[in-house]
C-alpha positions as protocol buffer text, in pm:
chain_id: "A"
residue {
  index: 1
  type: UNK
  ca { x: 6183 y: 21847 z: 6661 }
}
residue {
  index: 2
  type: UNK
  ca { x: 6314 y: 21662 z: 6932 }
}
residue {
  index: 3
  type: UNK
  ca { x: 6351 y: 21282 z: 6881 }
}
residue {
  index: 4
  type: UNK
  ca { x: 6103 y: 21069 z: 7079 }
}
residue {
  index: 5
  type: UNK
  ca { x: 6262 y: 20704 z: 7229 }
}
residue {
  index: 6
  type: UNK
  ca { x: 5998 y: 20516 z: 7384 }
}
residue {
  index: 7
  type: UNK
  ca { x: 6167 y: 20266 z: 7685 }
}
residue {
  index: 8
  type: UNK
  ca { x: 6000 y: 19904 z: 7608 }
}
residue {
  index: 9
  type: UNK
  ca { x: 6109 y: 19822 z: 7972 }
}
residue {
  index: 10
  type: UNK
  ca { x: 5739 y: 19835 z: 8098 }
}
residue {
  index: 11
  type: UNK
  ca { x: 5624 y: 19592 z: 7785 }
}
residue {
  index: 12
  type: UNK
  ca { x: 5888 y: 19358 z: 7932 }
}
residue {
  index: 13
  type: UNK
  ca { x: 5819 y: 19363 z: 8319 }
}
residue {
  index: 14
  type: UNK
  ca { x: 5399 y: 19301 z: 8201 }
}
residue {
  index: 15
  type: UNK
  ca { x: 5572 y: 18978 z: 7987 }
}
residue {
  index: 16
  type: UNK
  ca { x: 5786 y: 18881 z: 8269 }
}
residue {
  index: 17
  type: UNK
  ca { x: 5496 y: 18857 z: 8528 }
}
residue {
  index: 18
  type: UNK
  ca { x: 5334 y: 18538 z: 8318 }
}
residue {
  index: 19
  type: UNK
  ca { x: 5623 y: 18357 z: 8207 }
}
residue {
  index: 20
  type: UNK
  ca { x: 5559 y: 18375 z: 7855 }
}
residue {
  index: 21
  type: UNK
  ca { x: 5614 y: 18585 z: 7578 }
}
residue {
  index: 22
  type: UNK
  ca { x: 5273 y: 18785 z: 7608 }
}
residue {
  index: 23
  type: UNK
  ca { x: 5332 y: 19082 z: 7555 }
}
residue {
  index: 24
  type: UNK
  ca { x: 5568 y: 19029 z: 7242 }
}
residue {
  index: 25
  type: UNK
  ca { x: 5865 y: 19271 z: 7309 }
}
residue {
  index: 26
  type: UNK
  ca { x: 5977 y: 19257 z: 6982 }
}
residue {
  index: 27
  type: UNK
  ca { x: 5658 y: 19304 z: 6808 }
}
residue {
  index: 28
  type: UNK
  ca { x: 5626 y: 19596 z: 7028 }
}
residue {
  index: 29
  type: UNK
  ca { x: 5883 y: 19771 z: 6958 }
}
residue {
  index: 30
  type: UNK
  ca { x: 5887 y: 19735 z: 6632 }
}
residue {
  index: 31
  type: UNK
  ca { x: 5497 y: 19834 z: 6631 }
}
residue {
  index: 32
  type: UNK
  ca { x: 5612 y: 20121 z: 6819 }
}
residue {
  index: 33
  type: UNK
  ca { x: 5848 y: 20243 z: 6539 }
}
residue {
  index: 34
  type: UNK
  ca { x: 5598 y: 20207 z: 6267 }
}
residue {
  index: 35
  type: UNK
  ca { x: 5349 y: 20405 z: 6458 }
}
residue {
  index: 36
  type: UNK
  ca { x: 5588 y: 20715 z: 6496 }
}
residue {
  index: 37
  type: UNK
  ca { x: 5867 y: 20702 z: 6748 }
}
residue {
  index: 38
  type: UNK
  ca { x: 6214 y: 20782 z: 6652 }
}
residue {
  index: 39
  type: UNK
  ca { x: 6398 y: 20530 z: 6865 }
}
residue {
  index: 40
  type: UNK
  ca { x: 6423 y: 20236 z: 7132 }
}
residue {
  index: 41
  type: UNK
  ca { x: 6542 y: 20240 z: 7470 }
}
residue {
  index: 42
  type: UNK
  ca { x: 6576 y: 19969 z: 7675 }
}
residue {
  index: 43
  type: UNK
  ca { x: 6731 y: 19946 z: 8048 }
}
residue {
  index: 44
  type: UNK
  ca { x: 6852 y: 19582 z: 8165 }
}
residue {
  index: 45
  type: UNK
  ca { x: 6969 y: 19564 z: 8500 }
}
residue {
  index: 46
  type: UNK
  ca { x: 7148 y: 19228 z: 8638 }
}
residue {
  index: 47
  type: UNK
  ca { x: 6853 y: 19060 z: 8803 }
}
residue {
  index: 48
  type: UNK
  ca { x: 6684 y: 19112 z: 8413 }
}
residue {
  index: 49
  type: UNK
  ca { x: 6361 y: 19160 z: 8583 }
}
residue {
  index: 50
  type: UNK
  ca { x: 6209 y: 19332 z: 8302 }
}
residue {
  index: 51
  type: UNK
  ca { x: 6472 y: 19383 z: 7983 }
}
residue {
  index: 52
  type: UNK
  ca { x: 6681 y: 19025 z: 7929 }
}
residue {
  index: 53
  type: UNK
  ca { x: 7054 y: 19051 z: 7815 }
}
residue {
  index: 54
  type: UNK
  ca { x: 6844 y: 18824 z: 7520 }
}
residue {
  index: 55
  type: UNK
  ca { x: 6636 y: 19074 z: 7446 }
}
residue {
  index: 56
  type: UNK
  ca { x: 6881 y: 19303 z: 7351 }
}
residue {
  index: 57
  type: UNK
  ca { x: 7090 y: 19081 z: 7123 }
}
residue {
  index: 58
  type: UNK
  ca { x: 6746 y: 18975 z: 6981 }
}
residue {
  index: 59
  type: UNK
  ca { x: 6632 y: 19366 z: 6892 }
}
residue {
  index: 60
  type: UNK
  ca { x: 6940 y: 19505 z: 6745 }
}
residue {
  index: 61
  type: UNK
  ca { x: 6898 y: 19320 z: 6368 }
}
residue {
  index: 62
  type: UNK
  ca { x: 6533 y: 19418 z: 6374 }
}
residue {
  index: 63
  type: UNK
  ca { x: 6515 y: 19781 z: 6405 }
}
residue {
  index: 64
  type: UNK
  ca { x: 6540 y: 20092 z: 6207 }
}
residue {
  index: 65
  type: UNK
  ca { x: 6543 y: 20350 z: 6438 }
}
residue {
  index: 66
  type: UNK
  ca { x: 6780 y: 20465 z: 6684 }
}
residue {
  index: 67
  type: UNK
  ca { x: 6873 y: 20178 z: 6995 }
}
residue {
  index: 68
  type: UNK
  ca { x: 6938 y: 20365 z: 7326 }
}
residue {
  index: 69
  type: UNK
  ca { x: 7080 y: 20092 z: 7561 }
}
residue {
  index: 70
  type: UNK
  ca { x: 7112 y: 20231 z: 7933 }
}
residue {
  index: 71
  type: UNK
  ca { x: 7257 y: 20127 z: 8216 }
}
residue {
  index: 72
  type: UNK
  ca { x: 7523 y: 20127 z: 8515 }
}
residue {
  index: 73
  type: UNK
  ca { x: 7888 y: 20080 z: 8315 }
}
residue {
  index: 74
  type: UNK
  ca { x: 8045 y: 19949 z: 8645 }
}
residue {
  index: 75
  type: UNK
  ca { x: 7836 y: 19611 z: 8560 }
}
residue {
  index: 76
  type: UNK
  ca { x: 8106 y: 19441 z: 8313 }
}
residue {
  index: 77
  type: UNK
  ca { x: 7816 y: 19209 z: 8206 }
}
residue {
  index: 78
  type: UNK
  ca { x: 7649 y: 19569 z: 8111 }
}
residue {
  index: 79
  type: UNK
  ca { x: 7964 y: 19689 z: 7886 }
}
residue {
  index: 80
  type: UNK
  ca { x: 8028 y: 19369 z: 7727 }
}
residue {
  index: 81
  type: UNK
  ca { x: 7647 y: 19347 z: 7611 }
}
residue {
  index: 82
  type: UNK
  ca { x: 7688 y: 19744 z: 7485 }
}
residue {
  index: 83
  type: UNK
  ca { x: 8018 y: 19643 z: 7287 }
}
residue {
  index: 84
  type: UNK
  ca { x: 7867 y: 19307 z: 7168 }
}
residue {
  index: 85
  type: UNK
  ca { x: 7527 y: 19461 z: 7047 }
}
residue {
  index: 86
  type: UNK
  ca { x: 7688 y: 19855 z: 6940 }
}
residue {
  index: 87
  type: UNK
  ca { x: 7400 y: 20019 z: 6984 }
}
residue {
  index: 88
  type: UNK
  ca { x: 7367 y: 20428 z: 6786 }
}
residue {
  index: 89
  type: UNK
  ca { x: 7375 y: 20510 z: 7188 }
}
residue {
  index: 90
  type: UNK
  ca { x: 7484 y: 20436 z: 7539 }
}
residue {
  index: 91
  type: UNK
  ca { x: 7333 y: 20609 z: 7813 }
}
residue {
  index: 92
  type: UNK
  ca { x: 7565 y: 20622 z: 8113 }
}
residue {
  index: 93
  type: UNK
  ca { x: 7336 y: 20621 z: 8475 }
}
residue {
  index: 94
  type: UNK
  ca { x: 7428 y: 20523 z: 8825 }
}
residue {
  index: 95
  type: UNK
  ca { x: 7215 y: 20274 z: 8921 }
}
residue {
  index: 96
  type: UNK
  ca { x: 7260 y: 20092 z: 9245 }
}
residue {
  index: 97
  type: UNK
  ca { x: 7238 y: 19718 z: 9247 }
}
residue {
  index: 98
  type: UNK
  ca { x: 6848 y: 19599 z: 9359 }
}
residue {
  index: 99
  type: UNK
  ca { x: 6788 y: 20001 z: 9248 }
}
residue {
  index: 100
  type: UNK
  ca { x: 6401 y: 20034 z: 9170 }
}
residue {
  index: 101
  type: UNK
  ca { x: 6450 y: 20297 z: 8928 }
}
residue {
  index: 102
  type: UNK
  ca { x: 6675 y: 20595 z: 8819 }
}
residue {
  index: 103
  type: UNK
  ca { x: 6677 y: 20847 z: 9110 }
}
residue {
  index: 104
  type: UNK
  ca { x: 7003 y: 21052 z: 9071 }
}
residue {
  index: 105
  type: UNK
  ca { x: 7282 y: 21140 z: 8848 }
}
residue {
  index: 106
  type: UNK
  ca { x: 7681 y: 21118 z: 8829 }
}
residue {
  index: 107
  type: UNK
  ca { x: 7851 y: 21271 z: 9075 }
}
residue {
  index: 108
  type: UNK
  ca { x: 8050 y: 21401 z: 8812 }
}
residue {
  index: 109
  type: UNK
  ca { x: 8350 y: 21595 z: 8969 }
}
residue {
  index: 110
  type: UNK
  ca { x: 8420 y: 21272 z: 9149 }
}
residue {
  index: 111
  type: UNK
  ca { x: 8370 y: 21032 z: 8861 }
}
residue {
  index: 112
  type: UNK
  ca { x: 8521 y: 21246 z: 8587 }
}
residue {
  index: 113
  type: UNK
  ca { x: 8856 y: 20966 z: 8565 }
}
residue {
  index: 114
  type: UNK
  ca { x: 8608 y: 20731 z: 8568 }
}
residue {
  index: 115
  type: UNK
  ca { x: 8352 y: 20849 z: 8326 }
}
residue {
  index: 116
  type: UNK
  ca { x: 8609 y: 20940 z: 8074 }
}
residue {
  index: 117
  type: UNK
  ca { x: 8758 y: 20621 z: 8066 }
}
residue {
  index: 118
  type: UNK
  ca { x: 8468 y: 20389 z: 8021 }
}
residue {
  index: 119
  type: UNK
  ca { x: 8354 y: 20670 z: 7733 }
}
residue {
  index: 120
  type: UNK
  ca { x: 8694 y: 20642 z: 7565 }
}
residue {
  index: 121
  type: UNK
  ca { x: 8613 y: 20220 z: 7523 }
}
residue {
  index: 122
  type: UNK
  ca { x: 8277 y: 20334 z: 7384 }
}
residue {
  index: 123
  type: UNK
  ca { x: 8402 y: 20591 z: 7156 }
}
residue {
  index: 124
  type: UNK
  ca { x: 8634 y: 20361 z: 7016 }
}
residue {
  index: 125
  type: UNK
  ca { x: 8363 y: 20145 z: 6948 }
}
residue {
  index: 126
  type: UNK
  ca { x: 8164 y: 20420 z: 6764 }
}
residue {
  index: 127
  type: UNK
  ca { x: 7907 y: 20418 z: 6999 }
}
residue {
  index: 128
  type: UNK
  ca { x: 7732 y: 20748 z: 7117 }
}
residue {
  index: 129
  type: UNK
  ca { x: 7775 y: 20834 z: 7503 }
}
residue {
  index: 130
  type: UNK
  ca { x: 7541 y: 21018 z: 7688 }
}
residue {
  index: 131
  type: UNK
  ca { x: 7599 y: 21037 z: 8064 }
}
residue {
  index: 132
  type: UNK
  ca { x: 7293 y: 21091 z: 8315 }
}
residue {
  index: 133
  type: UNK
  ca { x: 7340 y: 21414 z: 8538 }
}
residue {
  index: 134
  type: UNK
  ca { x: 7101 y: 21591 z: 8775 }
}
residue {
  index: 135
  type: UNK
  ca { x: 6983 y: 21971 z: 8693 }
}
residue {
  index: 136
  type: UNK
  ca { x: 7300 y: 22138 z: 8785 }
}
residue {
  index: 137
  type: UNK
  ca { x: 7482 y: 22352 z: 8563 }
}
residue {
  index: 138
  type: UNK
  ca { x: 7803 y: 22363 z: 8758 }
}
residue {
  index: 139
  type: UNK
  ca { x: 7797 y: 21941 z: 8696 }
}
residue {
  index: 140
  type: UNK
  ca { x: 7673 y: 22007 z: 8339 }
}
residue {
  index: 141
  type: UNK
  ca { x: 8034 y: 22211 z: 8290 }
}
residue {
  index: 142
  type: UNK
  ca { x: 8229 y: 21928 z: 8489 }
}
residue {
  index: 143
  type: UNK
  ca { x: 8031 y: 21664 z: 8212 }
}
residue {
  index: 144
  type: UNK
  ca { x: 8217 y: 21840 z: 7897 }
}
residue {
  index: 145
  type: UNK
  ca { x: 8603 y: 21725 z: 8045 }
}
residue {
  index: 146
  type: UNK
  ca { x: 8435 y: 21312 z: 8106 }
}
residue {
  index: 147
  type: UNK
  ca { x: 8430 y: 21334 z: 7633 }
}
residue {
  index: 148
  type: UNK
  ca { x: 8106 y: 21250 z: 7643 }
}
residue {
  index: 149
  type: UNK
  ca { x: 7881 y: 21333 z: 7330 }
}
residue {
  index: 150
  type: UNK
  ca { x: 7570 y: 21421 z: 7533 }
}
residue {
  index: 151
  type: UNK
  ca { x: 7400 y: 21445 z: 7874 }
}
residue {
  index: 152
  type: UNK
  ca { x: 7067 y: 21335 z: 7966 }
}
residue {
  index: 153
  type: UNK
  ca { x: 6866 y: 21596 z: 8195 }
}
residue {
  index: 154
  type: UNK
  ca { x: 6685 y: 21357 z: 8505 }
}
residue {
  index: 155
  type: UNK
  ca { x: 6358 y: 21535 z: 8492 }
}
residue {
  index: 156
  type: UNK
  ca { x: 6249 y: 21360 z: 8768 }
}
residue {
  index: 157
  type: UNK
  ca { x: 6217 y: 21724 z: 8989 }
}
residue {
  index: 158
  type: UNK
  ca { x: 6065 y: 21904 z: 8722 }
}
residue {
  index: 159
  type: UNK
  ca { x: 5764 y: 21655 z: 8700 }
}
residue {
  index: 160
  type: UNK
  ca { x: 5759 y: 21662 z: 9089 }
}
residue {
  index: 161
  type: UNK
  ca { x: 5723 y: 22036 z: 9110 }
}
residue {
  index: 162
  type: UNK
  ca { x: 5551 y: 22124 z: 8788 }
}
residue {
  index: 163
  type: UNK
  ca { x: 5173 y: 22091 z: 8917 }
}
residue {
  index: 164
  type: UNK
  ca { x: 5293 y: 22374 z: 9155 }
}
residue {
  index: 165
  type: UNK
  ca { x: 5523 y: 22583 z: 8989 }
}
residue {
  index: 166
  type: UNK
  ca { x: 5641 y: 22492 z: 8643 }
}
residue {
  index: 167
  type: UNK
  ca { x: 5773 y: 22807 z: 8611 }
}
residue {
  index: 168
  type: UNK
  ca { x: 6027 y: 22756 z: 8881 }
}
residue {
  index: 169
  type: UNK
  ca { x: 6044 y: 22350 z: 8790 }
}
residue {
  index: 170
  type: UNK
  ca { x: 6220 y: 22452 z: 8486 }
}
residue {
  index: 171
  type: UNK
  ca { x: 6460 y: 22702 z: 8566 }
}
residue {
  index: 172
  type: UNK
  ca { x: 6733 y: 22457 z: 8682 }
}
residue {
  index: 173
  type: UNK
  ca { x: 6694 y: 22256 z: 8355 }
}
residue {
  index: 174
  type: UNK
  ca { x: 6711 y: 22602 z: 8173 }
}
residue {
  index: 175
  type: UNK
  ca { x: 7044 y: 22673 z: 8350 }
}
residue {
  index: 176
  type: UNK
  ca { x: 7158 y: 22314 z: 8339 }
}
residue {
  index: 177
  type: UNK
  ca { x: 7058 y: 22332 z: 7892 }
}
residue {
  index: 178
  type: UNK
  ca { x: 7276 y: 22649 z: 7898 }
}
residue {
  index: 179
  type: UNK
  ca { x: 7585 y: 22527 z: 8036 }
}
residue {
  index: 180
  type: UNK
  ca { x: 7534 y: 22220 z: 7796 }
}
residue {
  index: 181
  type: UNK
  ca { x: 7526 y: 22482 z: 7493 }
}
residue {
  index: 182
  type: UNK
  ca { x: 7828 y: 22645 z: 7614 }
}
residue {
  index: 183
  type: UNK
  ca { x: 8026 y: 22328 z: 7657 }
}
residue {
  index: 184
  type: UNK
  ca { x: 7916 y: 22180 z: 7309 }
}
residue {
  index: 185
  type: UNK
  ca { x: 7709 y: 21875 z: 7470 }
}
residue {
  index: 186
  type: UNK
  ca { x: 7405 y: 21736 z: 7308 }
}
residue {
  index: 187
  type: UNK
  ca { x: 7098 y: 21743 z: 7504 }
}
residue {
  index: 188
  type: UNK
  ca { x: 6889 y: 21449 z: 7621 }
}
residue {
  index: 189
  type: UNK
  ca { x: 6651 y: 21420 z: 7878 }
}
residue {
  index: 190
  type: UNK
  ca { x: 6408 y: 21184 z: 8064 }
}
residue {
  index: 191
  type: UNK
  ca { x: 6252 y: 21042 z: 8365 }
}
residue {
  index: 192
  type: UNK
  ca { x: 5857 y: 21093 z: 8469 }
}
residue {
  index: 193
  type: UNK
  ca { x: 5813 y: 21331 z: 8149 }
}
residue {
  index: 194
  type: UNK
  ca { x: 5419 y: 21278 z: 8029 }
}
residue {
  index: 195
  type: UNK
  ca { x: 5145 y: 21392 z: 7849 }
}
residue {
  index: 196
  type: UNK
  ca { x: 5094 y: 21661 z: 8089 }
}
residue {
  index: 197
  type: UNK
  ca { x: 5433 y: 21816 z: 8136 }
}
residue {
  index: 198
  type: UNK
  ca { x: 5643 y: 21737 z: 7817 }
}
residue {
  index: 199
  type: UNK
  ca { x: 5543 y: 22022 z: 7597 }
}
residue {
  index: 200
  type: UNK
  ca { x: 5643 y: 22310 z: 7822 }
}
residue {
  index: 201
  type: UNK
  ca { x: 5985 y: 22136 z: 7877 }
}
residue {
  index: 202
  type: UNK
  ca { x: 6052 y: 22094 z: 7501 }
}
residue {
  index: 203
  type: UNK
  ca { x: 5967 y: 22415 z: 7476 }
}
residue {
  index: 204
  type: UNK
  ca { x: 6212 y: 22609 z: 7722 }
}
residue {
  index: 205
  type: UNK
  ca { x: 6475 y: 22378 z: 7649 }
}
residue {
  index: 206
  type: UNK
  ca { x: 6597 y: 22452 z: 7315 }
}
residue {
  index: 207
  type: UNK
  ca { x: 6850 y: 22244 z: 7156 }
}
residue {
  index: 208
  type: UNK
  ca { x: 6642 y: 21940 z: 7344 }
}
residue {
  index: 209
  type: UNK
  ca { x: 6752 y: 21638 z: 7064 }
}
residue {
  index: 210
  type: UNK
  ca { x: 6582 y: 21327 z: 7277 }
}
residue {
  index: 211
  type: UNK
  ca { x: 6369 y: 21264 z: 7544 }
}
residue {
  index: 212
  type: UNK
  ca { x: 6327 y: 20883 z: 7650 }
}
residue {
  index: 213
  type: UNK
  ca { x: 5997 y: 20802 z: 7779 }
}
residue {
  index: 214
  type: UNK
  ca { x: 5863 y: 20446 z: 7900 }
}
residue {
  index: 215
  type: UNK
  ca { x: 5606 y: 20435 z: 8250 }
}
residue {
  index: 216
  type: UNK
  ca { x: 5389 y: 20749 z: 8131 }
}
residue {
  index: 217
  type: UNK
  ca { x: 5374 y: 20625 z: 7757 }
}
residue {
  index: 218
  type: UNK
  ca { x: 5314 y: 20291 z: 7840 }
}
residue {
  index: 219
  type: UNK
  ca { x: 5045 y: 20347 z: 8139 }
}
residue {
  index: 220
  type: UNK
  ca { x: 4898 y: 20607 z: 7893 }
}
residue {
  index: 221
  type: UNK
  ca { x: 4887 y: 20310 z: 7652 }
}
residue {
  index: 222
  type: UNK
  ca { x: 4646 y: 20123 z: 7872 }
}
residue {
  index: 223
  type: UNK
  ca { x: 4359 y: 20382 z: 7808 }
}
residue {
  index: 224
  type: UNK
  ca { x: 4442 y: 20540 z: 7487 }
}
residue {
  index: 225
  type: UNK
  ca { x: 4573 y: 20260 z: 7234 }
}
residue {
  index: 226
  type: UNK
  ca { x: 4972 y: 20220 z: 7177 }
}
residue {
  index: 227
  type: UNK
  ca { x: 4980 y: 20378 z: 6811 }
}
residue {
  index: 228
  type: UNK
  ca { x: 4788 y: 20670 z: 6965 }
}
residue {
  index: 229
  type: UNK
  ca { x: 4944 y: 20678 z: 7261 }
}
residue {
  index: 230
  type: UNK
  ca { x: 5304 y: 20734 z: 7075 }
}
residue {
  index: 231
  type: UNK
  ca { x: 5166 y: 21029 z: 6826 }
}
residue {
  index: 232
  type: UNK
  ca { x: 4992 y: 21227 z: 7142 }
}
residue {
  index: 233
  type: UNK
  ca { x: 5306 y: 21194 z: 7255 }
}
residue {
  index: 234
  type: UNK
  ca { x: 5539 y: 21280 z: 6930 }
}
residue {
  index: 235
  type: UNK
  ca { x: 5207 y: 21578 z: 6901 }
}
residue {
  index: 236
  type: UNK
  ca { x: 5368 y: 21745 z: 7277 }
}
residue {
  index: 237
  type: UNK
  ca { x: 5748 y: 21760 z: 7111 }
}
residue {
  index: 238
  type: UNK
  ca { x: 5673 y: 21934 z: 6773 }
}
């Protein structure tokens, strides 16, 4: 069964808006453990407009399951928090500065110096990397020579087209999963996965260890309850 780590950035922007510290994000996520979900992911970015730099110190001592910290590695601020706070995993994603959310992956042939430096630094912390990539087995190959542990598929196109054509939505993460076997990477994935399209991808993607979900679950949340939210959820992966 592939590992379900719920992104608390959502909690955290909802917090933000009033100033106070309605919702609790720690409570949350550690609610959010105890009603299923194998692991935390959060996503600061330098403004801290949802996640704080705080709230990451502040999490690490209190939970049990796996911390996923993501986030743009040419931000020293960003590395220094990853070392500080040595989170199970590091998840390696371009983000542009002011970026709303996640829209791309690594250029990876032109990184690849790059990438495998900063993953050596986190490798000799004993921290996990896993480097975001776009549905392209030919990068996917490229992603094995950067040392990273894992990739994580953006799934963003596969949500897009899967009303359509999920048959054809999933091909290039089929391909992309291959090459990934082949080169010996783990495999996680995430971005827009949801109730209505995360079953079918779990199940053509074999070897699929993680998915990190956070806007579905957590807009999900608002009509069906959090602890039921997470099992309908952890239900679509088994």
């Amino acid at each position: 069964m592939a590992k379900l780590s719920v992104n608390i950035n959502k909690i955290a922007t909802l917090r933000n808006s009033r100033g106070h510290n309605t919702p609790d994000v720690q409570k949350a996520a550690l609610d959010i453990e105890r009603f299923g979900a194998q692991g935390i992911t959060v996503h600061p970015r330098p403004d801290e407009r949802h996640i704080r730099y705080s709230d990451v110190h502040a999490l690490k001592p209190l939970l049990h399951t796996e911390f996923n910290i993501e986030g743009n590695p040419r931000e020293q601020k960003f590395v220094d928090l990853v070392l500080s706070v040595k989170p199970a995993q590091v998840t390696l994603v371009p983000d542009t500065l002011g970026q709303l959310t996640s829209d791309h992956g690594w250029d990876i042939i032109r990184e690849k110096a790059y990438l495998k430096e900063i993953i050596t630094v986190f490798r000799q912390a004993g921290i996990r990397s896993s480097i975001f990539v776009d549905a392209n087995a030919e990068l996917v190959k490229h992603a094995a020579d950067s040392g990273t542990d894992r990739i994580e598929l953006y799934t963003e196109s596969y949500a897009k087209n899967y009303p359509a054509n999920r048959e054809m939505a999933i091909q290039p993460f089929v391909e992309a999963a291959e090459a990934a076997r082949q080169a010996g990477l783990g495999i996680n994935a995430g971005h827009d996965l949801s109730l209505e399209n995360l079953a079918y991808f779990k199940q053509n993607i074999p070897g699929l260890l993680e998915v990190s979900i956070g806007h579905a679950l957590i807009s999900d949340a608002l009509y069906y309850g959090l602890e039921n939210t997470v099992q309908l959820y952890l239900r679509q992966l088994k």
